[in-house]
N, C-alpha and C positions, 0 to 999 in steps of 0.2 A: 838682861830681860828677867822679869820676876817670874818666878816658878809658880803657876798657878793653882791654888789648893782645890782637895776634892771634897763635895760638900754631898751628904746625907739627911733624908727626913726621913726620921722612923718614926711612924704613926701619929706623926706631928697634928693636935687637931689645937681648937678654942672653942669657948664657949660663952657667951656673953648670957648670963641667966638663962632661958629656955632656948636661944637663938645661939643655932650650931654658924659660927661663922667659918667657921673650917672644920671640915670632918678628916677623919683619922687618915693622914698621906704620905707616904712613903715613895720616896725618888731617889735618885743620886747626881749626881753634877761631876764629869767629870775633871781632872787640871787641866785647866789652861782652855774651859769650854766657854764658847757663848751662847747659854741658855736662855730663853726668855718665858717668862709666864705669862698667856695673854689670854685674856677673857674681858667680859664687862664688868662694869661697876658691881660690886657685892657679890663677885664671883671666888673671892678669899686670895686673889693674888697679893696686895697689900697688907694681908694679914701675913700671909707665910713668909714672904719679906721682914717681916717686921720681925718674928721669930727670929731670924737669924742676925739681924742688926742688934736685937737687945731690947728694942720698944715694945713689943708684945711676949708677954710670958706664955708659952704656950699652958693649954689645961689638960694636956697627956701628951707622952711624946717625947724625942729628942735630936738634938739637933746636933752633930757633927760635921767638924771641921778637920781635914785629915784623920780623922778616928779620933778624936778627944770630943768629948763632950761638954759643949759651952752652952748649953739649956743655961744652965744657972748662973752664969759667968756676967757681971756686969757691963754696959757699952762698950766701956772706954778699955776693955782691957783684951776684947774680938781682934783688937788688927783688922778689921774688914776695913776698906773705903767705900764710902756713901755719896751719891749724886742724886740729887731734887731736882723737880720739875722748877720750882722759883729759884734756881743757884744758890739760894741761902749763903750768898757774899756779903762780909761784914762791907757797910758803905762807906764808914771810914777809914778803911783803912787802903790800902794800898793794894793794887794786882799782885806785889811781891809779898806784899806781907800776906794777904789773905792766902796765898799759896804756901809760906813760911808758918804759917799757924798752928796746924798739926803739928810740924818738926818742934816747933817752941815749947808745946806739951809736953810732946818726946825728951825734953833739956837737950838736946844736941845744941852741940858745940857750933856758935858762930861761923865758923872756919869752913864747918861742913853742910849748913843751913843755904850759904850763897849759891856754891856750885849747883846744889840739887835746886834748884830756885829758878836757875839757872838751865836746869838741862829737862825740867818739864816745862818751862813755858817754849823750849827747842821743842818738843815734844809734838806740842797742840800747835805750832806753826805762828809763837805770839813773840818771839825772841823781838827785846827789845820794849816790850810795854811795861812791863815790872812798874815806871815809878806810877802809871796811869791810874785814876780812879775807875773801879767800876762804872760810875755813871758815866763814864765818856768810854762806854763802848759799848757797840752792839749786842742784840741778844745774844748771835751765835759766838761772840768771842768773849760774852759772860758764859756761855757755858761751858768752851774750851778751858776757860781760868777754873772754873769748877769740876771740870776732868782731870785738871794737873793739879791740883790740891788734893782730890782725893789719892792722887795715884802715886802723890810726892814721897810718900814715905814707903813705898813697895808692897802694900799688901795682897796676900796672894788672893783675897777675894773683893772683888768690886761689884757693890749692890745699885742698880738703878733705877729707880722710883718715876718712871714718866718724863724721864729727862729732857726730851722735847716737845712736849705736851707743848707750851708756853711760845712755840715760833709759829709763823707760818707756811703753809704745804711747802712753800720754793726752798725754805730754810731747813727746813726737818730733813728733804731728799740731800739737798746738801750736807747735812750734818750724820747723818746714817752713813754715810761714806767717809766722813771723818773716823766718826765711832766705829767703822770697820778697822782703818788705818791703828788708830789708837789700840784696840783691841789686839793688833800684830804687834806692833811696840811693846806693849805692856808687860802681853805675857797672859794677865792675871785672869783666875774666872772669874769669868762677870757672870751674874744673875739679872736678867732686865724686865720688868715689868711694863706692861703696855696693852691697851686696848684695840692696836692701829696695829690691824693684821698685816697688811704691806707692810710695816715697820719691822717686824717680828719677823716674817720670810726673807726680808732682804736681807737680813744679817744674823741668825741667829745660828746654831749650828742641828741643834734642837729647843722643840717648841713643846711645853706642857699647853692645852687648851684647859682651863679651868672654869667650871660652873658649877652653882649652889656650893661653892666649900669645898669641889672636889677635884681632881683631876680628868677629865675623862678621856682623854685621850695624851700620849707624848711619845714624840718622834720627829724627824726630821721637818721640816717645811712641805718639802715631797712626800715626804710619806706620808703625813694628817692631809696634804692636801688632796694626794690621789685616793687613799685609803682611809676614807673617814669610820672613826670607829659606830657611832651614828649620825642621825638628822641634827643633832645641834653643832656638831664638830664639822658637817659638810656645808651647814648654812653658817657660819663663825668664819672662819678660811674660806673667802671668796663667795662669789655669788653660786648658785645654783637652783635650777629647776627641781622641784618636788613633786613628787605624783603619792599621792594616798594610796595604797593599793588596798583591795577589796579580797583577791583571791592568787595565789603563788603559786608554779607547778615546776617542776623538775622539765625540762624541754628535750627531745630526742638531740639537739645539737650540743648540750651539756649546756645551756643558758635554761634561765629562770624564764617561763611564761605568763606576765603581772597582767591580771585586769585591774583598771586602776577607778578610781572614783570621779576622775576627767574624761569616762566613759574614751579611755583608750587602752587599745590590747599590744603589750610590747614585749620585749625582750630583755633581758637582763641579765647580769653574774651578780650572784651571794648566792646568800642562804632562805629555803623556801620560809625559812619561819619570819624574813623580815618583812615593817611594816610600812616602809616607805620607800621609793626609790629616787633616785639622781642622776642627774646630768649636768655637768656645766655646761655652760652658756658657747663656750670656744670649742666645745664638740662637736659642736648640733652645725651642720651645714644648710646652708640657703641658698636657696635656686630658684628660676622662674620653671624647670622640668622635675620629677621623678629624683632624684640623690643616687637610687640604686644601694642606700644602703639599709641595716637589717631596720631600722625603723624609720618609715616615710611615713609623711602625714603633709594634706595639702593644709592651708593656711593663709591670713590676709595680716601684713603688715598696720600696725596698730601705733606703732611708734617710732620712732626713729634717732636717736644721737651721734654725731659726728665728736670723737673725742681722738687725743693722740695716737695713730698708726691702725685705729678700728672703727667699725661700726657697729654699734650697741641696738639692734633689733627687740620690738618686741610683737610676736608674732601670734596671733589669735586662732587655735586649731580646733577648736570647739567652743560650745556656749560658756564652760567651767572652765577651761585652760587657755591660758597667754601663756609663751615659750619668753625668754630671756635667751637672745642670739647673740655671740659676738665673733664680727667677721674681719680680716685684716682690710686695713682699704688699700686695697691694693689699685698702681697705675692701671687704666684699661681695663678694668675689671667693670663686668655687665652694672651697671647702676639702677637699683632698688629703690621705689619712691612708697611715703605714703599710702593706704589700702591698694598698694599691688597687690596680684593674688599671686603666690609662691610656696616652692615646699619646700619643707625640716628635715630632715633627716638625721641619724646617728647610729653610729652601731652596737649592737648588746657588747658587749668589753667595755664600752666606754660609760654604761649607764651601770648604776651596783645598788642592789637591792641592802638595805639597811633597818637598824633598830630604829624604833621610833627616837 
């Protein structure tokens, strides 16, 4: 198994003339970690990859690999492995050879070329395709071949650029479980880029969320998920209800007292100076009675989705507020239709008062 290295950004930014495409950002990566950086389009994740691949120069900053400094150091000379969203598999050439190609750069020796050729297409589960052309295989076992090419020569860090971008939902969920697998094999830290939150919680071990250039929050999956640092990290990671608040008070039961601009009065944990609060959707309980817990509010069913193992509510509590509910569909469970009238509920712990 390769020993995975530990990666550092100090003050890493770019600048494309007036347009900060990444502002000044410091992290670390630990070995053998699987990190991902997710955010939307032009939120600098693709930039700060690129930094460390060799394709973007950063314009302050430096970028460490086990404590050496490779800012300046040319592509080909990182040892990182690289995986693209389009595989970027030569079409002429062969499964074994487009897997052989790195090591041929490398000059390694014929003798030692076959085995390892050999023991990454074992690897991604492709033993036996070697003489195949790319065009006669599926997408998810073009991109398997393009996991065991990057991985063929051992480096300790593997960069991932949207690597599934390019399948379909059925295929990507299928391939996140590969890319877990592969990930215990390897060894190596992987760095993964992606915009497809699901993508990034199922597998990652820590999640930078990145916007405008910056980082704004990182930690765990759980952690950004339960503990968002503001409104943009709690509405990015999963769905969630927002209330505008108007006015914050410190509450005799050690919760926050929010009147909010959905002319509703709740309950909350944070801080009094914040300007929005949350809840997600799998908090908030529904009922045809009262909940009984610290925030009830009656309300009329507005919409309704039936999806895998839930039901997606959306619940109208005022003339300014729709709730976003989602409930397990459980056997036997009371069944909710269309303009029923029902009530929400949730309790202050579970709603947290935020920066804007």
């Amino acid at each position: 198994m390769t020993r995975g290295a530990s990666l550092t950004f100090d003050q890493v930014s770019k600048s494309y003339g007036a347009v900060m495409a990444l502002q000044p950002t410091s992290m670390s990566v630990a070995p053998g970690e699987f990190f991902a950086l997710l955010g939307p389009s032009g939120s600098g994740k693709s930039t700060l990859l690129g930094t460390i691949a060799g394709f973007v120069a950063p314009s302050g900053g430096r970028v460490l690999v086990d404590g050496t400094d490779i800012t300046g150091m040319s592509p080909h000379r990182r040892n990182i492995g690289m995986v693209f969203q389009n595989y970027a598999l030569f079409p002429y050439l062969t499964v074994a050879q487009n897997i052989a190609f790195p090591l041929k750069m490398r000059r390694l020796p014929k003798s030692e070329i076959t085995p390892r050729v050999d023991r990454a297409l074992e690897m991604v589960r492709l033993g036996g395709f070697g003489p195949r052309m790319p065009a006669q295989l599926s997408g998810g076992q073009q991109q398997r071949v393009a996991l065991a090419r990057a991985a063929v020569y051992d480096p300790p860090l593997l960069l991932m650029d949207e690597p599934l971008g390019a399948l379909d939902k059925n295929l990507r969920e299928e391939m996140q479980e590969e890319l877990r697998q592969f990930h215990h094999t390897v060894g190596a830290t992987i760095l993964y880029v992606t915009h497809d939150q699901q993508e990034a919680a199922s597998m990652a071990d820590r999640i930078a969320i990145m916007n405008h250039g910056k980082a704004e929050q990182i930690g765990s999956p759980h952690e950004v998920y339960d503990q968002p640092s503001n409104s943009f990290v709690a509405r990015f990671l999963g769905e969630a209800n927002m209330f505008r608040l108007r006015q914050v008070c410190a509450d005799g039961s050690g919760h926050m007292r929010c009147d909010t601009e959905e002319a509703l009065s709740v309950l909350a944990r944070g801080a009094a100076s914040g300007a929005v609060a949350c809840v997600r959707p799998e908090d908030i309980t529904i009922a045809t009675t009262p909940t009984g817990r610290d925030n009830c509010f009656p309300g009329r069913i507005v919409d309704l989705v039936q999806v895998a193992g839930s039901v997606r509510y959306r619940v109208a509590v005022t003339p300014g507020c729709t709730l976003s509910v989602r409930a397990s569909a459980e056997r036997r469970a009371t069944v909710l239709t269309m303009n029923d009238a029902v009530h929400v509920g949730w309790d202050a712990a579970d709603m947290l008062v935020l920066p804007a």
